[in-house]
LUMMI-653761 format. One record per atom (N, C-alpha, C): residue number from 1; z, y negated, x negated; atom name. Coordinates in Angstrom, 2 decimals, padded with zeros to 5 digits. Each point is the difference from the previous one (the first is absolute). Example, Ala and Ser with C-alpha at 12.3 -4.5 7.8 and 13.67 -1.06 7.14 Angstrom:
2
NODE, num, zz, yy, xx, atome
NODE, 1, 007.80, 005.69, -013.19, N
NODE, 1, 000.00, -001.19, 000.89, CA
NODE, 1, 000.00, -001.20, -000.90, C
NODE, 2, -000.72, -001.05, 000.35, N
NODE, 2, 000.06, -001.19, -000.82, CA
NODE, 2, 000.73, -001.09, 000.77, C
REM end
This chain:
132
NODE, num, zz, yy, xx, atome
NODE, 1, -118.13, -025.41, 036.59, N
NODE, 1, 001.33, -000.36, 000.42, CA
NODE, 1, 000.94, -000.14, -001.20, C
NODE, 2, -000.35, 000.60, -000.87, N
NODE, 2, 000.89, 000.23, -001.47, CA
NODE, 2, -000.53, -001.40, -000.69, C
NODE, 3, -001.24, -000.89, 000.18, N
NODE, 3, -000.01, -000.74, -000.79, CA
NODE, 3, 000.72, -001.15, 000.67, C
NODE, 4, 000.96, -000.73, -001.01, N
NODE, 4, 000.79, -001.16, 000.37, CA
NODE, 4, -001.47, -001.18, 000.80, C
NODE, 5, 000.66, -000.82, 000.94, N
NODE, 5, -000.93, -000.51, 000.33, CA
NODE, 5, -001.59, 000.07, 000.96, C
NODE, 6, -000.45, 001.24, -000.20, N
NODE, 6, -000.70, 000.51, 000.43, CA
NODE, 6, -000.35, -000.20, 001.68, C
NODE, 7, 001.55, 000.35, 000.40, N
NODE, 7, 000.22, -000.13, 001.46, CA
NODE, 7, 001.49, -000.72, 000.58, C
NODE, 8, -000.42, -000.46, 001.02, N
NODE, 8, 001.74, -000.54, 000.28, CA
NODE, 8, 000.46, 000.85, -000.11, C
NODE, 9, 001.50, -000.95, 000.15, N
NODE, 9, 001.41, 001.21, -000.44, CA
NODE, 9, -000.19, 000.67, 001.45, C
NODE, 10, 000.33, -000.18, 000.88, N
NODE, 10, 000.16, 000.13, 001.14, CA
NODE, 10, -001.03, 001.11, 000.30, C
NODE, 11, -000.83, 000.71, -000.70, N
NODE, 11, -001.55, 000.90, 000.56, CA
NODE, 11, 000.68, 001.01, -000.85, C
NODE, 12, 000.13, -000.32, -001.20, N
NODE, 12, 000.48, 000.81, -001.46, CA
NODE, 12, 000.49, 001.35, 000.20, C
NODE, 13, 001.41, 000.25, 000.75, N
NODE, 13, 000.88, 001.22, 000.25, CA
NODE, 13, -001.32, 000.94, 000.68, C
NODE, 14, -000.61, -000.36, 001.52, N
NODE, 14, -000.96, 000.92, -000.30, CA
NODE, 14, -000.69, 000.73, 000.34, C
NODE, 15, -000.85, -001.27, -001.40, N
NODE, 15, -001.03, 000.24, -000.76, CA
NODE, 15, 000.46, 001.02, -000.82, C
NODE, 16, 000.74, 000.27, -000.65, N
NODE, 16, 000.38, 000.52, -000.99, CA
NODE, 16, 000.86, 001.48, 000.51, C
NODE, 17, 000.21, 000.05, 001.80, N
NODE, 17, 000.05, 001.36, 000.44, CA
NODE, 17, -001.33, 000.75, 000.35, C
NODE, 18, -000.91, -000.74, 000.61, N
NODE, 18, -000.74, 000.40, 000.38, CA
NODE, 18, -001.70, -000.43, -000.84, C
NODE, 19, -000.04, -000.42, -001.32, N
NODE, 19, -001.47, -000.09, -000.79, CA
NODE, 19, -000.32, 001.57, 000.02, C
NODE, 20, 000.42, 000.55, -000.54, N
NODE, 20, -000.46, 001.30, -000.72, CA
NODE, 20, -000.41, 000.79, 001.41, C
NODE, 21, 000.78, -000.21, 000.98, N
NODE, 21, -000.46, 001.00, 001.33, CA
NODE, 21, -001.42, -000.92, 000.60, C
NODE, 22, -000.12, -000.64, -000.43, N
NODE, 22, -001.14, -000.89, 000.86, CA
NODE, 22, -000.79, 000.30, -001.03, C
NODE, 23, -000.52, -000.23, -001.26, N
NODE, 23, -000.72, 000.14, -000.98, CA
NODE, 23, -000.33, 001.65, 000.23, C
NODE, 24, 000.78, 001.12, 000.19, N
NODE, 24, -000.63, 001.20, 000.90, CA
NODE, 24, -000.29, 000.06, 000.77, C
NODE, 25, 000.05, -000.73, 001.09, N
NODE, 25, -000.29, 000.48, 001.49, CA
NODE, 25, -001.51, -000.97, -000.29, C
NODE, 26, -000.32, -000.99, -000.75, N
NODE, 26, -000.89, -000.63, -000.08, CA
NODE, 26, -001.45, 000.70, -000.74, C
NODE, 27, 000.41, 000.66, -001.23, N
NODE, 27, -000.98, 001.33, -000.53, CA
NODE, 27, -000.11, 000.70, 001.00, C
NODE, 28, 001.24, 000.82, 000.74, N
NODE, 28, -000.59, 000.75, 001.07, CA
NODE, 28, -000.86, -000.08, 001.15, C
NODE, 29, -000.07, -000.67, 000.43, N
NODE, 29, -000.74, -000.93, 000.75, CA
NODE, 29, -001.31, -000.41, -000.60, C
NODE, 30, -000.07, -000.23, -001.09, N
NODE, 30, -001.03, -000.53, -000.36, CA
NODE, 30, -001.25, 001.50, -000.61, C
NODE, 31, 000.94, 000.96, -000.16, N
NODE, 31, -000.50, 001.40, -000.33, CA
NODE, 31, -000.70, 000.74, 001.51, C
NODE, 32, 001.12, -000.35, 000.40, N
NODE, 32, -000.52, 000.35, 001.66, CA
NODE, 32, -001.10, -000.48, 001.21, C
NODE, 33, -000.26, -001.38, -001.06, N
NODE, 33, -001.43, -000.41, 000.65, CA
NODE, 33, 000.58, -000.97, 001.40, C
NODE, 34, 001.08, -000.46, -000.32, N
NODE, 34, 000.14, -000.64, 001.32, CA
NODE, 34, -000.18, -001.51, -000.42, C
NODE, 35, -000.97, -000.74, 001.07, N
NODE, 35, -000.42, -001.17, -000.04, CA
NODE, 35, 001.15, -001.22, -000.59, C
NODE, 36, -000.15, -000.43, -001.01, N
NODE, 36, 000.91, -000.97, -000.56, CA
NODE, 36, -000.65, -001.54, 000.06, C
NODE, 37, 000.71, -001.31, 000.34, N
NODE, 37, -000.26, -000.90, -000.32, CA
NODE, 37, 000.79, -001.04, -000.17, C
NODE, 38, -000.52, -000.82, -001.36, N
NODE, 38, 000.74, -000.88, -000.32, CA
NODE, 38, -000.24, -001.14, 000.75, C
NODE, 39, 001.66, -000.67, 000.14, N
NODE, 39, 000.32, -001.20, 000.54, CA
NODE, 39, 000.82, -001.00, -000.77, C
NODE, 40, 000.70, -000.91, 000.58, N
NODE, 40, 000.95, -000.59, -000.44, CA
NODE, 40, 001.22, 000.03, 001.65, C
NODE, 41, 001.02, 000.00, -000.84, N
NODE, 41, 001.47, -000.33, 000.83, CA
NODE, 41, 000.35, -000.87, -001.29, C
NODE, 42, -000.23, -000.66, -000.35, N
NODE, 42, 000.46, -000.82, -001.71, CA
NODE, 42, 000.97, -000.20, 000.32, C
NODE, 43, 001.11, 000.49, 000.82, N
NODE, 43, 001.67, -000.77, 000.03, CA
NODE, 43, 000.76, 000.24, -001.28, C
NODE, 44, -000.35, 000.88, -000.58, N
NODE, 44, 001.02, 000.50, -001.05, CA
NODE, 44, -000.83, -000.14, -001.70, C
NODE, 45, -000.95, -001.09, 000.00, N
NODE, 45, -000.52, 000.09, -001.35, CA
NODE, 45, -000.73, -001.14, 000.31, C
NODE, 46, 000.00, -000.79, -001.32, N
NODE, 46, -000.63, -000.87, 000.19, CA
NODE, 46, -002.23, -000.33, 000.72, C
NODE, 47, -000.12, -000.84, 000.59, N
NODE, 47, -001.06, 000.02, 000.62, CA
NODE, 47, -001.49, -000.05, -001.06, C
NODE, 48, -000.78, 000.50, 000.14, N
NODE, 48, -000.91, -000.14, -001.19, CA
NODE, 48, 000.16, 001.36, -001.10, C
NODE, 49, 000.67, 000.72, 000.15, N
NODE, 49, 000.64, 001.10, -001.02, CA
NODE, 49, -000.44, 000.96, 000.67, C
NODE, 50, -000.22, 000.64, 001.61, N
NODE, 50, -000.20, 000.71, 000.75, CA
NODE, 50, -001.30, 000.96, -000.96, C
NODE, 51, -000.70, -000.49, -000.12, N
NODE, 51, -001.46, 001.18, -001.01, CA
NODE, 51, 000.95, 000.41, -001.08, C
NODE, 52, 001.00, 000.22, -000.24, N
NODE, 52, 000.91, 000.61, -000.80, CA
NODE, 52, 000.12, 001.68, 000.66, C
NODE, 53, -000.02, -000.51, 001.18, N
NODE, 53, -000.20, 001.68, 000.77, CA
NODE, 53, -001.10, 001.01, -000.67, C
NODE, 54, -001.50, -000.80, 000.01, N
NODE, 54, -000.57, 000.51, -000.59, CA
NODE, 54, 000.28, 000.95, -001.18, C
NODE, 55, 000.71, -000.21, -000.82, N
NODE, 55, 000.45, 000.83, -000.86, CA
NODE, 55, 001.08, 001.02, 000.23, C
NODE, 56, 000.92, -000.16, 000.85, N
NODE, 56, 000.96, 001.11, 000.70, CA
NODE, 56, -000.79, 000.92, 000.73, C
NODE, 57, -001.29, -000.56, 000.55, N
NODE, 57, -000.97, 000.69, 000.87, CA
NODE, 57, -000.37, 001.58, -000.86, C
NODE, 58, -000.59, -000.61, -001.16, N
NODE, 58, -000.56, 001.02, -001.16, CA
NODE, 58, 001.07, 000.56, -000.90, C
NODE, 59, 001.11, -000.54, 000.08, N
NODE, 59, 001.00, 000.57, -000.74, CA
NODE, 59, 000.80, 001.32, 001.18, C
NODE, 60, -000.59, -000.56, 001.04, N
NODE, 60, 000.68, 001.50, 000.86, CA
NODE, 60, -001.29, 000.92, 000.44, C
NODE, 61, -001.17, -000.14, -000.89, N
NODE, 61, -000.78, 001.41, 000.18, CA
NODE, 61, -001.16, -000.69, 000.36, C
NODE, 62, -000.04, -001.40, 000.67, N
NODE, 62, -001.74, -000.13, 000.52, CA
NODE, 62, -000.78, -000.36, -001.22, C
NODE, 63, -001.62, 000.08, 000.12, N
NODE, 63, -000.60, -000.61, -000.25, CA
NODE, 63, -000.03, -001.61, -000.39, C
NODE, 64, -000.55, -000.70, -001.37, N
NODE, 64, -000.05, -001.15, 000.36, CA
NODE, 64, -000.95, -000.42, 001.58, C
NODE, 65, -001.26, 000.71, -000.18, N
NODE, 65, -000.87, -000.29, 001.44, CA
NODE, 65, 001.19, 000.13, 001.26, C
NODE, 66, 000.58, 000.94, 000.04, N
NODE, 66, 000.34, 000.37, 001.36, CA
NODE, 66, 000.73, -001.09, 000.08, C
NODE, 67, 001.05, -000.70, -000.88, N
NODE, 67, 000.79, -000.67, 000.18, CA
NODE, 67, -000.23, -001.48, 000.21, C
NODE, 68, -001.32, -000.27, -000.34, N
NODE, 68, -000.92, -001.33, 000.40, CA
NODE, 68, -000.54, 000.17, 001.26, C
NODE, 69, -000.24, 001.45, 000.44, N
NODE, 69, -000.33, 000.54, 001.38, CA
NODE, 69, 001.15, -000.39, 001.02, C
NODE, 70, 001.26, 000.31, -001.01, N
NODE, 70, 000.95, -000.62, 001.28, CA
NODE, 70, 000.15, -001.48, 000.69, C
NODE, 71, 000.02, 000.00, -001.49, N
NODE, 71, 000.34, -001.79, -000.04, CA
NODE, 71, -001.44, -000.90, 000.90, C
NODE, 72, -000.88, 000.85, 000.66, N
NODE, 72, -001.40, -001.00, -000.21, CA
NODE, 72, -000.22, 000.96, 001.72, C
NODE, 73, -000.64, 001.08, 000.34, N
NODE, 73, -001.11, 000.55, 000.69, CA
NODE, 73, 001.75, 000.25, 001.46, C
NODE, 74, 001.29, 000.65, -001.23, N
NODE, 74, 000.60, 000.63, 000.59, CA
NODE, 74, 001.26, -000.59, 000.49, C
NODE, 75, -000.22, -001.53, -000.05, N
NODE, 75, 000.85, -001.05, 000.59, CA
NODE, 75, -000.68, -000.32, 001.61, C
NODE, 76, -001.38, -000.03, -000.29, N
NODE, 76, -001.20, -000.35, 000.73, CA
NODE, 76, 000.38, 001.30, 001.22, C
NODE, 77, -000.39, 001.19, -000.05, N
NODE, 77, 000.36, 001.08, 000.73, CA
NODE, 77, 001.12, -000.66, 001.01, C
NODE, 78, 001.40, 000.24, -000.90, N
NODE, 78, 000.73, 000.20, 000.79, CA
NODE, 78, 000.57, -001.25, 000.69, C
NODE, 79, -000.57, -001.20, -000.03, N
NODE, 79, 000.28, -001.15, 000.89, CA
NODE, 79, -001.43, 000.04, 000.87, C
NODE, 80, -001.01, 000.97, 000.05, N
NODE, 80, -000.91, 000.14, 000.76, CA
NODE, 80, -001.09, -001.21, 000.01, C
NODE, 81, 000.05, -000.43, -001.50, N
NODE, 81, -001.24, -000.86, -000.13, CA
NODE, 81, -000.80, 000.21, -000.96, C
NODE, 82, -000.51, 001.15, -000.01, N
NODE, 82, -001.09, 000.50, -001.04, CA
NODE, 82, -001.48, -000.30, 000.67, C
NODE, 83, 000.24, -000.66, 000.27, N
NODE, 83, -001.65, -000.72, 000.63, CA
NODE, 83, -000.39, -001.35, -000.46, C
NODE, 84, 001.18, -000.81, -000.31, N
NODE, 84, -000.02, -000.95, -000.81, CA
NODE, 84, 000.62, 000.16, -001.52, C
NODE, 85, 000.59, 000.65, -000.24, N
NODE, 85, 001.47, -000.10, -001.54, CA
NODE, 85, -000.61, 001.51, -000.45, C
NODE, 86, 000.52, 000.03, -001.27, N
NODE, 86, -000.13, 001.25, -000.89, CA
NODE, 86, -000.37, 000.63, -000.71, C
NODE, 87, -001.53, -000.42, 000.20, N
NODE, 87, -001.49, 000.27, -001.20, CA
NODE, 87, -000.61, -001.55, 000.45, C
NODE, 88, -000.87, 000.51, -001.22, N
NODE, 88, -001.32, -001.50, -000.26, CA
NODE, 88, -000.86, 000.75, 000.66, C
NODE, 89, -000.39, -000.76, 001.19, N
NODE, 89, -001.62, 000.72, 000.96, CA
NODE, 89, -000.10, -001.88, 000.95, C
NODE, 90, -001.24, 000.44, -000.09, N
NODE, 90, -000.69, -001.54, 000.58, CA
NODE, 90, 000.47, 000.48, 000.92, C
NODE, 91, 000.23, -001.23, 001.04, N
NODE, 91, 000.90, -000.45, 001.33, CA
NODE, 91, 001.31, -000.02, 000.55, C
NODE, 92, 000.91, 000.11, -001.88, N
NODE, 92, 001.53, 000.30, 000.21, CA
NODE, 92, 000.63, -001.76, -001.21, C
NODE, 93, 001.17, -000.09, 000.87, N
NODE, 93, 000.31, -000.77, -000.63, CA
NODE, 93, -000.42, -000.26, -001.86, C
NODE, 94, 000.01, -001.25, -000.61, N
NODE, 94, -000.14, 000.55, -001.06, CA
NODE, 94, 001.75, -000.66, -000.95, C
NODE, 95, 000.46, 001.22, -000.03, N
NODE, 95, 001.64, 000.10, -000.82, CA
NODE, 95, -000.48, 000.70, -001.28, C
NODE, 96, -000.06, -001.00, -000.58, N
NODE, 96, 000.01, 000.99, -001.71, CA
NODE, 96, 001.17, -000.28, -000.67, C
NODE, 97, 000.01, 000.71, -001.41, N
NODE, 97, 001.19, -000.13, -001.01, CA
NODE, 97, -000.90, 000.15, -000.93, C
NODE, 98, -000.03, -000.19, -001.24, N
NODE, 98, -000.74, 000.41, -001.40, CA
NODE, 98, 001.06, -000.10, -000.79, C
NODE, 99, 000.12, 000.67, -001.15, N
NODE, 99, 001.09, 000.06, -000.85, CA
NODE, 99, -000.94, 000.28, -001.47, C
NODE, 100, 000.62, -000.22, -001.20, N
NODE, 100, -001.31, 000.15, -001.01, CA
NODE, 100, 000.08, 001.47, -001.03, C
NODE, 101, -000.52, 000.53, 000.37, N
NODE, 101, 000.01, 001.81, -000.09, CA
NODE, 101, -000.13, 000.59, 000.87, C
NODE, 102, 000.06, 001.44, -000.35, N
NODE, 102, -000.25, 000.96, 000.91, CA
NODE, 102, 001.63, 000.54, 000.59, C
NODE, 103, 000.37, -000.57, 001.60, N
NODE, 103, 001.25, 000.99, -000.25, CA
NODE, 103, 000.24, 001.29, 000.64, C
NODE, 104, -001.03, 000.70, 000.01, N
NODE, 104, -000.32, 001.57, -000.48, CA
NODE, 104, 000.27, 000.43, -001.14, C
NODE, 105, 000.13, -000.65, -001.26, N
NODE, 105, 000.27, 000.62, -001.16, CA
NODE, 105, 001.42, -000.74, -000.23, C
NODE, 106, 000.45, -001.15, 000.65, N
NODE, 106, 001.37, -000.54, -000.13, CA
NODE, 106, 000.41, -000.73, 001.36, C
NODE, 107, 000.46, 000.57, 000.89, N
NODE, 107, 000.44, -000.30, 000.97, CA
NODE, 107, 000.98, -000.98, -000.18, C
NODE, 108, 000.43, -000.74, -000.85, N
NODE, 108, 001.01, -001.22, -000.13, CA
NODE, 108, -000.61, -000.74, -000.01, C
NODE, 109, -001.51, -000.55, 000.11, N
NODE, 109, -000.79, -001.31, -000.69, CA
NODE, 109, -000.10, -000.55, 001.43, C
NODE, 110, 000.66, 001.03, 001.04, N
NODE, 110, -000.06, -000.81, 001.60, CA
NODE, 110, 001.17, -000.75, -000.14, C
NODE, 111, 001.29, -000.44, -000.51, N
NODE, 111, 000.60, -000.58, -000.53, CA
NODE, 111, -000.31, -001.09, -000.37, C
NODE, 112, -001.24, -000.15, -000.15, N
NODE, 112, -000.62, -001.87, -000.97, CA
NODE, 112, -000.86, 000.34, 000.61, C
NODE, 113, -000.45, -000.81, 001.54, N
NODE, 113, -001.22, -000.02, 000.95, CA
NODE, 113, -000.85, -001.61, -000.54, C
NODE, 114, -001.28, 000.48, -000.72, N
NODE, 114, -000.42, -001.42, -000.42, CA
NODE, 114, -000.78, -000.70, 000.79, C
NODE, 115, -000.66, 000.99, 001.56, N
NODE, 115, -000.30, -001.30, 000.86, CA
NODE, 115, -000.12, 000.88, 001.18, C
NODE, 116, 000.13, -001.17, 001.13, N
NODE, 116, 000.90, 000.10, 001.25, CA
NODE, 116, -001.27, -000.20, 001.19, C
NODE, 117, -000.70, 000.68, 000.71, N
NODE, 117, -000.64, -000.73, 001.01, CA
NODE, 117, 000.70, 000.69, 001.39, C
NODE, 118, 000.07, -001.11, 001.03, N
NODE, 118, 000.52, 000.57, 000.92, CA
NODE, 118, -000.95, -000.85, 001.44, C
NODE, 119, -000.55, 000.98, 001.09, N
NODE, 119, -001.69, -000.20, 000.89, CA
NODE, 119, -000.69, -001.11, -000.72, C
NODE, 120, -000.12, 000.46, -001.05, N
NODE, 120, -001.42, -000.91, -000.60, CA
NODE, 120, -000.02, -001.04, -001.26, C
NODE, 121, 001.87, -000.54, 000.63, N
NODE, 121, 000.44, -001.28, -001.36, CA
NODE, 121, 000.93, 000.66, -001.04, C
NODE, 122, -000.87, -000.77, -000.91, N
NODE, 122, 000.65, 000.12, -001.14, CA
NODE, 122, 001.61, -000.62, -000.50, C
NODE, 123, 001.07, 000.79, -000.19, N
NODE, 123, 001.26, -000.65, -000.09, CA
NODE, 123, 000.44, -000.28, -001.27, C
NODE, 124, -000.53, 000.73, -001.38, N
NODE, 124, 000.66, 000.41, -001.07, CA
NODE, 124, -001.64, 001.03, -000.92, C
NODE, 125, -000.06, -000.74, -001.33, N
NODE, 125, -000.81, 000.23, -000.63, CA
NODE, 125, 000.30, 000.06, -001.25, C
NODE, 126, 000.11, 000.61, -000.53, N
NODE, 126, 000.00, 000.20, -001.98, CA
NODE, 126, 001.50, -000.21, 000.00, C
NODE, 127, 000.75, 000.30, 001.12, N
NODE, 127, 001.55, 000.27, -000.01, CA
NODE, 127, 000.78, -001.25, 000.42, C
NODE, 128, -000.94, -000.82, 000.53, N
NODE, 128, -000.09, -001.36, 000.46, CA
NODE, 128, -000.07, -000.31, 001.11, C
NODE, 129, 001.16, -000.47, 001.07, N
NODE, 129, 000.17, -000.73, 001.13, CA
NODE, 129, -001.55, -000.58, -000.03, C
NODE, 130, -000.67, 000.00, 001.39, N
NODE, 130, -000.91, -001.23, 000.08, CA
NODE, 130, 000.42, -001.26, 000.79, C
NODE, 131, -000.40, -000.98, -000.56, N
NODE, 131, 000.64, -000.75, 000.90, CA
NODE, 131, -000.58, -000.41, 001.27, C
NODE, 132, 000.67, -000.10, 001.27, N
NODE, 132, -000.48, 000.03, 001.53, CA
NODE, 132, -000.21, -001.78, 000.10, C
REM end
């Protein structure tokens, strides 16, 4: 909220009452073992930036895993489609991401996703739109 730009003016005031209480209640929570998962509401940040969470994820106490757990198994859970979405197992959609590293050892490299499959087609390869 403090960085100019960052967020509309209009979100800003607060953001900037309420970051620091959410950034605790979010460790706490996340200490406490209660099921977390990442989504998007993208109203307030630009679209495509959202795996930026990823790193607020681990900066408030999780795991890089757990926090790919959210973003992936624990999106799946709680919209009640873990039969298709969430892990790689034959007979589930196939949604991948690849990014080039490990981001277990740097959870920002989900930030630069270098290829995109979503049930089966390929959208985006070597950081590259494919073309349809």
């Amino acid at each position: 909220a403090k960085k100019e730009g960052a967020l509309p003016d209009v979100v800003r005031p607060k953001a900037e009452r309420v970051g620091a209480q959410i950034q605790e209640m979010f460790a706490r929570a996340s200490r406490a073992g209660v099921p977390i998962a990442m989504g998007t509401d993208s109203g307030v940040s630009p679209h495509g930036r959202n795996a930026h969470e990823f790193e607020l994820m681990v900066k408030g106490g999780m795991t890089p895993m757990d926090a790919i757990k959210a973003g992936t198994i624990g999106g799946a859970k709680l919209v009640r489609m873990e039969k298709d979405l969430g892990t790689i197992e034959k007979g589930k959609l196939a949604d991948l991401v690849a990014v080039a590293g490990d981001p277990i050892q740097n959870i920002a490299l989900l930030m630069d996703v270098r290829f995109v499959m979503k049930d089966g087609v390929v959208y985006k390869r070597d950081g590259v739109e494919v073309p349809r």
